[in-house]
Biopython code that builds the backbone (N, CA, C, O; Angstrom):
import numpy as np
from Bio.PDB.StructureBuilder import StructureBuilder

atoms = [
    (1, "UNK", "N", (54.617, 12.628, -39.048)),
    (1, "UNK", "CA", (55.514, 13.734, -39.264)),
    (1, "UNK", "C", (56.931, 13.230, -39.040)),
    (1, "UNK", "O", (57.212, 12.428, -38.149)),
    (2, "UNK", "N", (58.150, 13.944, -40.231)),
    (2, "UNK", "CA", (59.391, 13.525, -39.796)),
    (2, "UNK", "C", (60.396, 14.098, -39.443)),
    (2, "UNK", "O", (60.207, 15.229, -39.891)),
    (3, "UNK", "N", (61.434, 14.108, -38.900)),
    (3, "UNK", "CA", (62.652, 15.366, -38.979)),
    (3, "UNK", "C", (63.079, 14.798, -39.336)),
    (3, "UNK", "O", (62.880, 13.598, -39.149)),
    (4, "UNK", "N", (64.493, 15.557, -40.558)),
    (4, "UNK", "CA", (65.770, 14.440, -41.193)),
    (4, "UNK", "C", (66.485, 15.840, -41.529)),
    (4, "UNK", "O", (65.986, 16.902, -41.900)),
    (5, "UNK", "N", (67.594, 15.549, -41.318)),
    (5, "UNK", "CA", (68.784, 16.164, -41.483)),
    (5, "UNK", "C", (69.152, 16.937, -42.733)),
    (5, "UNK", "O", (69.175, 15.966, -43.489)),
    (6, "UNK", "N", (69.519, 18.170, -43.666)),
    (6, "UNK", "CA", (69.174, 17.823, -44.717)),
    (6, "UNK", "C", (70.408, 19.291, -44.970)),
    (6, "UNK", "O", (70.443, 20.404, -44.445)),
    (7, "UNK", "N", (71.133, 18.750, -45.816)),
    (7, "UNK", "CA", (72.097, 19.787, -46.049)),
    (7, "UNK", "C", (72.299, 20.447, -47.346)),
    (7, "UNK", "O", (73.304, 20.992, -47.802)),
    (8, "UNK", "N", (70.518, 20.196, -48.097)),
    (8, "UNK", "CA", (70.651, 21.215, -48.992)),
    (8, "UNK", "C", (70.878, 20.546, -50.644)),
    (8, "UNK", "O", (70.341, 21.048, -51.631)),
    (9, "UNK", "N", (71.820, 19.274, -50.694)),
    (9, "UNK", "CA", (72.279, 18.979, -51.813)),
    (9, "UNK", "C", (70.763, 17.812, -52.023)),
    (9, "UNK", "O", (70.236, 17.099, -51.169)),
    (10, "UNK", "N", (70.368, 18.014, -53.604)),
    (10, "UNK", "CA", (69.424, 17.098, -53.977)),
    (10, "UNK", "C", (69.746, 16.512, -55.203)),
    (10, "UNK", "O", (68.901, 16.256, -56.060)),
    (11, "UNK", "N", (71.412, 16.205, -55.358)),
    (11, "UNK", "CA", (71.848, 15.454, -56.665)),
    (11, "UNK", "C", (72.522, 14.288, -55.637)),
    (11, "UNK", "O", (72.703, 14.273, -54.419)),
    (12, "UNK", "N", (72.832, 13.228, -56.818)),
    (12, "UNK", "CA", (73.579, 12.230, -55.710)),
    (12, "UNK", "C", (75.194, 12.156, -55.835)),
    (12, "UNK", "O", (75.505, 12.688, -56.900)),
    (13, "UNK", "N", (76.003, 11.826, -55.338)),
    (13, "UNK", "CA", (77.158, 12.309, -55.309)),
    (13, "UNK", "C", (78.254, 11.829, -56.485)),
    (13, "UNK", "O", (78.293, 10.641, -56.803)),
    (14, "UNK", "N", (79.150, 12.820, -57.120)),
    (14, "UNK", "CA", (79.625, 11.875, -58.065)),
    (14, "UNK", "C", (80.516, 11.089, -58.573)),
    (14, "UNK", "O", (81.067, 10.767, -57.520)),
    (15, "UNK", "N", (81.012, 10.601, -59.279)),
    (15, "UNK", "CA", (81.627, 8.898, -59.186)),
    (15, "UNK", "C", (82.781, 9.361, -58.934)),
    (15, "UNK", "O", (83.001, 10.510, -58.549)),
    (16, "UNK", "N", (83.856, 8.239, -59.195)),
    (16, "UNK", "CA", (84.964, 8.615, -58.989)),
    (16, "UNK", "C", (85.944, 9.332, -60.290)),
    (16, "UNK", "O", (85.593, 9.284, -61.469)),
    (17, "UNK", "N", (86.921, 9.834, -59.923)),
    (17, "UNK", "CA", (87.572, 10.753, -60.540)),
    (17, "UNK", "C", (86.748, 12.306, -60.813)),
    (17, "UNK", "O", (87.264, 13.234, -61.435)),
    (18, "UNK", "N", (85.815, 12.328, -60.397)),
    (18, "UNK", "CA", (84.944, 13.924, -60.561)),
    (18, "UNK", "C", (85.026, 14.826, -59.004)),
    (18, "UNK", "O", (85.071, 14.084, -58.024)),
    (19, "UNK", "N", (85.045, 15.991, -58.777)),
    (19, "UNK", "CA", (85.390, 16.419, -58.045)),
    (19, "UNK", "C", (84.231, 16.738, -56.764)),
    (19, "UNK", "O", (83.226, 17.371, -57.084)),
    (20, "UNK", "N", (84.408, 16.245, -55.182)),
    (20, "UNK", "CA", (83.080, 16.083, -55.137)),
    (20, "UNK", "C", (82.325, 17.596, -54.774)),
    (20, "UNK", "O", (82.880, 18.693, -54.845)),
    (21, "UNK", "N", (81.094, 17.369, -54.422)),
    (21, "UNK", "CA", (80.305, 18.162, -54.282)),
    (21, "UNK", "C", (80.703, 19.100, -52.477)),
    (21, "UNK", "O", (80.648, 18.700, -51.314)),
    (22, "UNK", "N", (81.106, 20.530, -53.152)),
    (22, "UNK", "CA", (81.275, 21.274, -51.624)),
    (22, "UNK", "C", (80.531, 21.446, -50.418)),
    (22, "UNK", "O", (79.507, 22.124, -50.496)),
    (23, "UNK", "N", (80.886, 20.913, -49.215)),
    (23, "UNK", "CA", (80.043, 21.154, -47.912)),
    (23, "UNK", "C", (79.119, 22.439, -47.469)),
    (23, "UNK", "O", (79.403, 23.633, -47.560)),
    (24, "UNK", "N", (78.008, 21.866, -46.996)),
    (24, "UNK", "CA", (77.309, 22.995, -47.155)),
    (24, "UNK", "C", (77.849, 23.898, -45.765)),
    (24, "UNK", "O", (78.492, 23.417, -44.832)),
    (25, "UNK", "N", (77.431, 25.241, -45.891)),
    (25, "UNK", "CA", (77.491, 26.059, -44.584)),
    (25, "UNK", "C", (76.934, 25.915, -43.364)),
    (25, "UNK", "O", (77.381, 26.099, -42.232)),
    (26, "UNK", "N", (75.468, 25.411, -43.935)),
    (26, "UNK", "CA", (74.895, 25.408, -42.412)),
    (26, "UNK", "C", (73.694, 24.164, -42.807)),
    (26, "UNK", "O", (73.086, 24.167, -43.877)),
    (27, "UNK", "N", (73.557, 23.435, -42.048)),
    (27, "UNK", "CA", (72.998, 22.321, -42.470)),
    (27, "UNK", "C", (71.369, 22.737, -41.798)),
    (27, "UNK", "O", (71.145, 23.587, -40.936)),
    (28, "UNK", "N", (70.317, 21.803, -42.532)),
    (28, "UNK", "CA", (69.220, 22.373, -42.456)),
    (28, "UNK", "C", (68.361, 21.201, -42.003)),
    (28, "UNK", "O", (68.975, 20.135, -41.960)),
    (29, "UNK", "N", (66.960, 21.156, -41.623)),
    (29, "UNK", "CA", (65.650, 20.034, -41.677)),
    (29, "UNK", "C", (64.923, 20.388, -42.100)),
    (29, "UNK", "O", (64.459, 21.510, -42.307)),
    (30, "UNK", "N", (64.583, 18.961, -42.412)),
    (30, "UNK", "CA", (63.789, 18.973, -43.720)),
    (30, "UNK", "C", (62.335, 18.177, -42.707)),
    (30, "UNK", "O", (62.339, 17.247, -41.900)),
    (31, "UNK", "N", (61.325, 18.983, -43.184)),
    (31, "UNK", "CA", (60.290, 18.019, -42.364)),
    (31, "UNK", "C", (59.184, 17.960, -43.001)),
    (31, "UNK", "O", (58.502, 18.955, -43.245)),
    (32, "UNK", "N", (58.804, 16.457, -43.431)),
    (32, "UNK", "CA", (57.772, 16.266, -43.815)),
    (32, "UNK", "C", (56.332, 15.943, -42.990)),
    (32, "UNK", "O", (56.334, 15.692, -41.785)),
    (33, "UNK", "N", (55.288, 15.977, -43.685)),
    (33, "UNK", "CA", (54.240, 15.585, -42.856)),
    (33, "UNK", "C", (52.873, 15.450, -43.799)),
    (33, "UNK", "O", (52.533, 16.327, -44.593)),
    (34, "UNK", "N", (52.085, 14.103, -43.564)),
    (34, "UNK", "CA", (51.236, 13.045, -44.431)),
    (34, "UNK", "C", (49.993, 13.294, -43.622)),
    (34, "UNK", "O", (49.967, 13.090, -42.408)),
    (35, "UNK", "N", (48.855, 13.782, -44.380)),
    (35, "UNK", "CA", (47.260, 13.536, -44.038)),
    (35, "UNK", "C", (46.511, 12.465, -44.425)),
    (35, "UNK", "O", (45.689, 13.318, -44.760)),
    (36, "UNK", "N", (46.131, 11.715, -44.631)),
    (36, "UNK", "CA", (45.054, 10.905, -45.561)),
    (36, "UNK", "C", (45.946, 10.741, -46.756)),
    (36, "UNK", "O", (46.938, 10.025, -46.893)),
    (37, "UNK", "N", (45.279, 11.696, -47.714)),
    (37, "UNK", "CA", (46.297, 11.836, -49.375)),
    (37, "UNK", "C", (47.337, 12.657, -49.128)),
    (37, "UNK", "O", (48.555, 12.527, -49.250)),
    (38, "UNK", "N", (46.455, 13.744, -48.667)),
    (38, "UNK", "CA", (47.745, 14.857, -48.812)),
    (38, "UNK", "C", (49.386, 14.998, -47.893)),
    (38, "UNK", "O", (49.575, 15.063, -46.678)),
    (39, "UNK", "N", (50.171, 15.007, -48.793)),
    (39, "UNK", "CA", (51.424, 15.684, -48.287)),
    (39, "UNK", "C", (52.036, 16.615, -47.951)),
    (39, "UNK", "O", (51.092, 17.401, -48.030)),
    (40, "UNK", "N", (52.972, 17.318, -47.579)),
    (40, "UNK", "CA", (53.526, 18.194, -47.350)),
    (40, "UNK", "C", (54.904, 18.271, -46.896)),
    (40, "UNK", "O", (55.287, 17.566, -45.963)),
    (41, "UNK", "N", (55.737, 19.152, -47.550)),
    (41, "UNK", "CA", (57.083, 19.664, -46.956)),
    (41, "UNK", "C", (57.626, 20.311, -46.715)),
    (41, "UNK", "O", (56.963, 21.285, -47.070)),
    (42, "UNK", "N", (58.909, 20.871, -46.112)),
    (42, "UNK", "CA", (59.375, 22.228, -45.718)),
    (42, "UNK", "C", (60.729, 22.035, -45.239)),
    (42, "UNK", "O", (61.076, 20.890, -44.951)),
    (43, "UNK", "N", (61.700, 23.192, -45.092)),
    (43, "UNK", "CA", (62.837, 23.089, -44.712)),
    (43, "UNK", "C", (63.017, 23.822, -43.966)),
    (43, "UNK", "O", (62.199, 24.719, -44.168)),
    (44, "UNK", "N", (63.825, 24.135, -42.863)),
    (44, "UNK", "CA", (63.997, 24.841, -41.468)),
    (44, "UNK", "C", (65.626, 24.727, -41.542)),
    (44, "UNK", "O", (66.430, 23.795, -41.558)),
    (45, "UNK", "N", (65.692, 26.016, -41.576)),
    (45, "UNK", "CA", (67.165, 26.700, -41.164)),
    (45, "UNK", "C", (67.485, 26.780, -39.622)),
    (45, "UNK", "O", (66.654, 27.277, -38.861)),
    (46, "UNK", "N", (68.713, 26.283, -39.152)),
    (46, "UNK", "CA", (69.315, 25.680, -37.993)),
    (46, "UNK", "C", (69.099, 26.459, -37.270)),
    (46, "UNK", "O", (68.622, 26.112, -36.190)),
    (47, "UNK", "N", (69.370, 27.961, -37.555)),
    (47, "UNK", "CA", (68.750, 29.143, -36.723)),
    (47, "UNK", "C", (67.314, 29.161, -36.238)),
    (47, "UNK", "O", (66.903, 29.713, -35.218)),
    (48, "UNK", "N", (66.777, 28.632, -36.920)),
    (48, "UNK", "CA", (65.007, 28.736, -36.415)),
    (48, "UNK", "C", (64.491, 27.436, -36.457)),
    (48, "UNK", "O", (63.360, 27.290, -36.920)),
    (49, "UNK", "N", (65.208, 26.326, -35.998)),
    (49, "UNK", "CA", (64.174, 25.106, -35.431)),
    (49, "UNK", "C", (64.154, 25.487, -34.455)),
    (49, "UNK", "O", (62.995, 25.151, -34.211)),
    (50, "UNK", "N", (64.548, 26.064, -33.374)),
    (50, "UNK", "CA", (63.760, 26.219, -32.038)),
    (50, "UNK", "C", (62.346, 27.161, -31.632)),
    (50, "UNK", "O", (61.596, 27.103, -30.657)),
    (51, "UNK", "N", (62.356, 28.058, -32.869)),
    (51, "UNK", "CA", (61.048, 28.758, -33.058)),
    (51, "UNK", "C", (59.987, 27.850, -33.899)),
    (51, "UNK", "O", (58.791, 28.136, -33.847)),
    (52, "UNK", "N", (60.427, 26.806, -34.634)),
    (52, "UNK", "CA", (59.532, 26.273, -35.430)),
    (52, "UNK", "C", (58.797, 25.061, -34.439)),
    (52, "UNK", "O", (57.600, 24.794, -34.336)),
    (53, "UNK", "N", (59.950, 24.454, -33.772)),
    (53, "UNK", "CA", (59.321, 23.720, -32.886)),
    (53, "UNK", "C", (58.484, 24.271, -31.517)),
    (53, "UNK", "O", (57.647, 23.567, -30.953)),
    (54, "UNK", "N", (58.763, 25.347, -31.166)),
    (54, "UNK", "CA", (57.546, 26.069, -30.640)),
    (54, "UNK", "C", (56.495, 26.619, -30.791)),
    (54, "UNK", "O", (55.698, 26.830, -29.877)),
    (55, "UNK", "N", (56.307, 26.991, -32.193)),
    (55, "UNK", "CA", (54.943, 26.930, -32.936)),
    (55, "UNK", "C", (54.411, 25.838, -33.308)),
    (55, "UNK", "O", (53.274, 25.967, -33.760)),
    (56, "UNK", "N", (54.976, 24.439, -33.270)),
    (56, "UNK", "CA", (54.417, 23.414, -33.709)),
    (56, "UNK", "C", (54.009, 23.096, -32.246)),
    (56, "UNK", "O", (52.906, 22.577, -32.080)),
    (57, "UNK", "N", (54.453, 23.244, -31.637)),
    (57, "UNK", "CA", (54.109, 22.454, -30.085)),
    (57, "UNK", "C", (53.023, 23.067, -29.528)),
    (57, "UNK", "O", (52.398, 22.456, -28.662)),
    (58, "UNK", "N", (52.585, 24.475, -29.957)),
    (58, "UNK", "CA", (51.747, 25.420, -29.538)),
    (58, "UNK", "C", (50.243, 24.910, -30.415)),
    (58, "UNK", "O", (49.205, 24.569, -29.849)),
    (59, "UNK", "N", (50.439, 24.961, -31.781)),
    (59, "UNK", "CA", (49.674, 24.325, -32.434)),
    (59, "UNK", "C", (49.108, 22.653, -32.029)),
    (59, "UNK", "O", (48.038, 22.240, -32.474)),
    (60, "UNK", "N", (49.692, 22.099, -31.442)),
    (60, "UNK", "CA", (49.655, 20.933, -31.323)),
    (60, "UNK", "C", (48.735, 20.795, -29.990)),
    (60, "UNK", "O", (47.816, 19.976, -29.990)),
    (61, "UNK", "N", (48.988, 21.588, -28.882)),
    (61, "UNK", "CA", (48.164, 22.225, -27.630)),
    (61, "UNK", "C", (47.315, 22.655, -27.647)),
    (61, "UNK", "O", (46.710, 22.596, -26.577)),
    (62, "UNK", "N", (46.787, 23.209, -28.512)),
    (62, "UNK", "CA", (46.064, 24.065, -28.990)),
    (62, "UNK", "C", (44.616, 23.114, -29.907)),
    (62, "UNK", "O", (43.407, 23.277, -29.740)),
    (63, "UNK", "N", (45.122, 22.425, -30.582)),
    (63, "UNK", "CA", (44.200, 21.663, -31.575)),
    (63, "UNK", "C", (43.940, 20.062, -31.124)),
    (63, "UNK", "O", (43.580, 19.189, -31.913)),
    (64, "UNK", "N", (44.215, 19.846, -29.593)),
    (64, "UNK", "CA", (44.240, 18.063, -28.927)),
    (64, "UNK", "C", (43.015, 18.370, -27.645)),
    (64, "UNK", "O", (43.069, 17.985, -26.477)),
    (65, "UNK", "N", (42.068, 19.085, -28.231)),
    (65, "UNK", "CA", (40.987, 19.446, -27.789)),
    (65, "UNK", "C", (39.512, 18.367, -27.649)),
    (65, "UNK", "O", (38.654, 18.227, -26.777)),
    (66, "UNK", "N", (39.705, 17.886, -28.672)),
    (66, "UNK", "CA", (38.870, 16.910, -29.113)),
    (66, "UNK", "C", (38.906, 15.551, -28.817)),
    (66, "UNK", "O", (37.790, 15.037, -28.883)),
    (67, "UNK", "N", (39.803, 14.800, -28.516)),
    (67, "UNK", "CA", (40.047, 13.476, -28.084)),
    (67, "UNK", "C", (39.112, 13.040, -26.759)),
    (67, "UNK", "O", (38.441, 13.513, -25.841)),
    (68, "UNK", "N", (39.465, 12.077, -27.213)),
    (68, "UNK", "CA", (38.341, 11.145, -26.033)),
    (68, "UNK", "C", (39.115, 10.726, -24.899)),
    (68, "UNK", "O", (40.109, 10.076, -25.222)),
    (69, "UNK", "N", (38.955, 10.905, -23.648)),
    (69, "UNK", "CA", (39.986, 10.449, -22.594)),
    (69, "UNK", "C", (39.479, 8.966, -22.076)),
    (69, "UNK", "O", (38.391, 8.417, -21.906)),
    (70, "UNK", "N", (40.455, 8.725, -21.968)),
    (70, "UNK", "CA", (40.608, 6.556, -21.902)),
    (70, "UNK", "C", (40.464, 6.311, -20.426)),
    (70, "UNK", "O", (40.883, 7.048, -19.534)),
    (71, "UNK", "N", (39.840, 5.221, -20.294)),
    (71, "UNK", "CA", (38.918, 5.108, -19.179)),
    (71, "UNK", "C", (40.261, 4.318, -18.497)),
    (71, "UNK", "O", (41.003, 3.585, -19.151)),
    (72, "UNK", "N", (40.411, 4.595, -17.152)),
    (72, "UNK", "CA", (41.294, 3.881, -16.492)),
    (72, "UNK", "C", (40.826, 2.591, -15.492)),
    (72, "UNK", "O", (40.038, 2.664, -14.549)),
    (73, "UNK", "N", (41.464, 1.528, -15.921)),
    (73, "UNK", "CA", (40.900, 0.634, -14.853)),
    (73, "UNK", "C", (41.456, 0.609, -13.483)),
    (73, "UNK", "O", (42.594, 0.832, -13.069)),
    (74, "UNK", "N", (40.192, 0.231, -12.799)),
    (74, "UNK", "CA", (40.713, 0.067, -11.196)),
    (74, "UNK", "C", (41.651, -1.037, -10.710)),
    (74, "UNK", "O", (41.525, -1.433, -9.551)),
    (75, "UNK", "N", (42.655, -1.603, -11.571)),
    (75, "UNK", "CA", (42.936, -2.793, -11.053)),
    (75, "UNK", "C", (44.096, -2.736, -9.697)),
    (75, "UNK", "O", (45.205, -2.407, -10.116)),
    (76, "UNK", "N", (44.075, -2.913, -8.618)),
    (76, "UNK", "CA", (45.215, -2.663, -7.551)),
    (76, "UNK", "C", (46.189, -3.379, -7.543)),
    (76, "UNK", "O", (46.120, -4.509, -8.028)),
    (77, "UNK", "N", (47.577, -2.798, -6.873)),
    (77, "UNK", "CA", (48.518, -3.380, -7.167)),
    (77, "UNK", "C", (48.481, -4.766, -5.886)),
    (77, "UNK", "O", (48.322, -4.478, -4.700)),
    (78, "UNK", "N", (48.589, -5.699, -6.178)),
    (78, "UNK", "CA", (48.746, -6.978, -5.244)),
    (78, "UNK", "C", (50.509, -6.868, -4.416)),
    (78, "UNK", "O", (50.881, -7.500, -3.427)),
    (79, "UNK", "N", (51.185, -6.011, -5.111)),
    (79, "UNK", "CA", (52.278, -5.775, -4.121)),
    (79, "UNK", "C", (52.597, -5.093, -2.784)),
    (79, "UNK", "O", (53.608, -5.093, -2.081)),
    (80, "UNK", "N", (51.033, -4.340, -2.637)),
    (80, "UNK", "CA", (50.886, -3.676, -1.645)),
    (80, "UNK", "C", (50.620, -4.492, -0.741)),
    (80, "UNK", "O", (50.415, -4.096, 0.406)),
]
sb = StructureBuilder()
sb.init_structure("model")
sb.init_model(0)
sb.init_chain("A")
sb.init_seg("    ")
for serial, (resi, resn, name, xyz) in enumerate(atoms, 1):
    if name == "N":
        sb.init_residue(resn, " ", resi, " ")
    sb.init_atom(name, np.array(xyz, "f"), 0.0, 1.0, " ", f" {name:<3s}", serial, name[0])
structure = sb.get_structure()
């Protein structure tokens, strides 16, 4: 999964002597995220990444149910 910055414009900017392209209002993220094949994307308005990232974090708590917990070795510290 990625976050990237994303302010909306999806042309590339243009050469010289043309007038450039106006700043956006409110800049946005863009977040992708890769399964196996499948892809996916979405954009999040600056106002609501902090709700989006709390449903993702909830989801994420929620579905790390299944993992296998890693065996810890006994090795002691010799600095003691």
């Amino acid at each position: 999964m990625t976050f990237k910055r994303y302010d909306g414009i999806d042309r590339p900017q243009p050469r010289d002597g043309k007038p450039p392209l106006p700043e956006p209002q409110e800049h946005m993220c863009l977040v992708r995220a890769k399964s196996r094949s499948k892809k996916i994307a979405t954009v999040v308005k600056q106002k609501d990444i902090n709700k989006f990232q709390v449903a993702y974090s909830n989801l994420l708590k929620g579905n790390l149910d299944g993992l296998r917990k890693l065996k810890k070795s006994k090795i002691k510290n010799k600095a003691e």
